[in-house]
N, C-alpha and C positions, 0 to 999 in steps of 0.2 A: 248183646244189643248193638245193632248199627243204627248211629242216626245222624241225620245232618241238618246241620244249623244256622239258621241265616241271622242276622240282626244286621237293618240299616236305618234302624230310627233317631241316628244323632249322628255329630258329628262324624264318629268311627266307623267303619265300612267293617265287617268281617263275617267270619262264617269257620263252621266247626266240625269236625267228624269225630264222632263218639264212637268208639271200635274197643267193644269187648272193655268197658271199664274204664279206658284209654281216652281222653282229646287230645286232637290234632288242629290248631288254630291258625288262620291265616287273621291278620286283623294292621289293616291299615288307616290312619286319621287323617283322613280326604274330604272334607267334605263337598259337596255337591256334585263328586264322581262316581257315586254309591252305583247307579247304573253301569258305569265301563267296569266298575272294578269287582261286583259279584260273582260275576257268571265265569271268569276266570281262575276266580277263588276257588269256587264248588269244584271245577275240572280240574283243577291242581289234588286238590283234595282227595278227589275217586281217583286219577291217578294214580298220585303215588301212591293208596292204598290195595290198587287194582280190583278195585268191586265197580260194580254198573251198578246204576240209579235201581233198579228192578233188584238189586240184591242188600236194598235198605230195608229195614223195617218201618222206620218211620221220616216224615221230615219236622222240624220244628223250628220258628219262628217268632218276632219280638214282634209281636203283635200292638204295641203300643202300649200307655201314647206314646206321642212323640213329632217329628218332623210327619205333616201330613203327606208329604212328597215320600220321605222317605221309606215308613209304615208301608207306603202303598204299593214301596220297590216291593219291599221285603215278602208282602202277600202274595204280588204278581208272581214272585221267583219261587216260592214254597207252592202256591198253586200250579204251576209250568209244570215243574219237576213231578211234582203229586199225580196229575194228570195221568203226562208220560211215561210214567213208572207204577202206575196204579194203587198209590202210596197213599196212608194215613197218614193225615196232618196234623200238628201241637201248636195250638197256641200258648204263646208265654207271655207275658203282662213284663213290657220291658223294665216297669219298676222295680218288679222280681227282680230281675236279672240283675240290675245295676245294686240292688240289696245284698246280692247273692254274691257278686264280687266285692262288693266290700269287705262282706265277711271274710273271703275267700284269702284276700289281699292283704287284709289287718286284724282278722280275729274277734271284730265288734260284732255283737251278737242282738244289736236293739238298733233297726236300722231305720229313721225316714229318709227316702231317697226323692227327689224334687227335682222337676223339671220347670224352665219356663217355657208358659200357656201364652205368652200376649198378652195383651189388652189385661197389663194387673194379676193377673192369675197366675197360679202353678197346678203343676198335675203331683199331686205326692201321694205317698201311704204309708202305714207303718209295721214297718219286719221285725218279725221274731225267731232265732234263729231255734227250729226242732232236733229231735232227739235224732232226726233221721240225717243230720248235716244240712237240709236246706233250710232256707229263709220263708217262711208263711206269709201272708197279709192276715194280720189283726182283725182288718174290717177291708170295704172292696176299695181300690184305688179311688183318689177323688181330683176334682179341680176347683178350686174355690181361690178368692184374692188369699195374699201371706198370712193375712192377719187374722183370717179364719180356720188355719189349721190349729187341729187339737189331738192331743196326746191319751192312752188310757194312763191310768196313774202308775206312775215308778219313772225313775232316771235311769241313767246311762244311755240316752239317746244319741246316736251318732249320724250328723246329716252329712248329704252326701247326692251329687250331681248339679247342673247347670241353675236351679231353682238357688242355689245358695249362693249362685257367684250373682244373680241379677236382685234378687231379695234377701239376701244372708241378714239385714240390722234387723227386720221385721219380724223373720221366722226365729230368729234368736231371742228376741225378744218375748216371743208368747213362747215360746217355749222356757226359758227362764232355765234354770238351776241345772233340770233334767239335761240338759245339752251339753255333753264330754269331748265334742269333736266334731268339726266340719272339713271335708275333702270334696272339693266345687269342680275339680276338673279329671274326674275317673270317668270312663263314658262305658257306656254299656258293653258287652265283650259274647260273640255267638260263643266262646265256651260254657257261661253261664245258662244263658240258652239249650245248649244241648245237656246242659246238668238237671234243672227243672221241666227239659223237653221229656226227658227219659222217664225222669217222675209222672211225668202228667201221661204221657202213654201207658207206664204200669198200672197208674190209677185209673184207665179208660177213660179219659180227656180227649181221644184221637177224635177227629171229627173228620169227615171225605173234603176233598179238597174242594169243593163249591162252596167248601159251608167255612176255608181259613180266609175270615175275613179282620179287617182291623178292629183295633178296640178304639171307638174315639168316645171320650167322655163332655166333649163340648156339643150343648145340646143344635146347636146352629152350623153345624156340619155335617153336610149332607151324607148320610148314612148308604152311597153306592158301594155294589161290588167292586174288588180291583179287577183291574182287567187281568187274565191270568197269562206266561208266556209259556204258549205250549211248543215244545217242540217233535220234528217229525213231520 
């Protein structure tokens, strides 16, 4: 399996090559450089591994939520690439991802990861990690104020992302007992990305690159394509 990995939905800037089993990660915490610093990344990446875009199998992508700017890099650059190399696209749901390094990182196996939405809100969901090493969603990503998320029944909940450094008393609090662990400043990682990327392509997830577009769960954002950067 080759695949390459974008994620610029937060703070973090990075991007991943999956080779034969293997990631290879570049990942720098830049924010609002996500544009200068991808497209560098990727070419570093094929480089030193010496394959052309055309000899990927797929691309994959943190598809949201997250930074509407940023989301939209990430689409632009997984569409560009797709394009020009006539490449199947992965969407990954950057909650996954940010779930999926938690575990990765600490071993917690019951994960809601939280972003802050604005205006009161957060975008979260809740991981469980399978038999196969990833992290699942329970039910589909959502965005609702703090004090409306809810849990299915059992503890060892481990939160985890920016939703917890800007709401941490509230989500603590409806969640109560179940809550073992909060880690507010881990940000998403294109390695994770290309771990759920791989996944979601084996399970025919891939969709043509017209059709990777962001996931925005806030009903009042206008639901345009990104513009893709094609090269050539």
């Amino acid at each position: 399996m080759k695949l390459l990995a974008i994620e610029t939905a937060a703070e973090a800037c990075s991007a991943a090559l999956l080779l034969d089993g293997e990631v290879t990660l570049r990942y720098q915490v830049q924010p609002r450089k996500h544009s200068e610093l991808i497209m560098p990344m990727l070419d570093d990446l094929l480089q030193e591994s010496g394959l052309k875009p055309t000899q990927l199998d797929a691309i994959a992508f943190g598809c949201g939520p997250g930074s509407f700017t940023g989301v939209r890099i990430a689409a632009g650059v997984a569409q560009g690439v797709a394009f020009a190399a006539d490449l199947p696209v992965v969407r990954v749901s950057t909650l996954a991802s940010l779930a999926q390094g938690h575990f990765r990182q600490s071993g917690c196996r019951r994960v809601l990861p939280a972003f802050d939405a604005r205006m009161q809100e957060v975008y979260w969901g809740c991981y469980e990690l399978q038999e196969s090493g990833l992290m699942q969603a329970l039910f589909p990503d959502e965005i609702t104020s703090a004090d409306k998320v809810t849990l299915p029944q059992g503890g060892n909940w481990h939160g985890v992302g920016g939703g917890w450094l800007s709401y941490g008393e509230t989500l603590a609090t409806v969640i109560g007992s179940g809550l073992k662990s909060v880690t507010p400043d881990l940000f998403c990682s294109a390695h994770d990305i290309a771990l759920l990327g791989a996944s979601g392509f084996e399970q025919g997830e891939a969709v043509s690159a017209d059709q990777a577009l962001p996931q925005y769960l806030r009903d009042d954002v206008a639901k345009k394509p990104a513009n893709p950067i094609r090269f050539g």
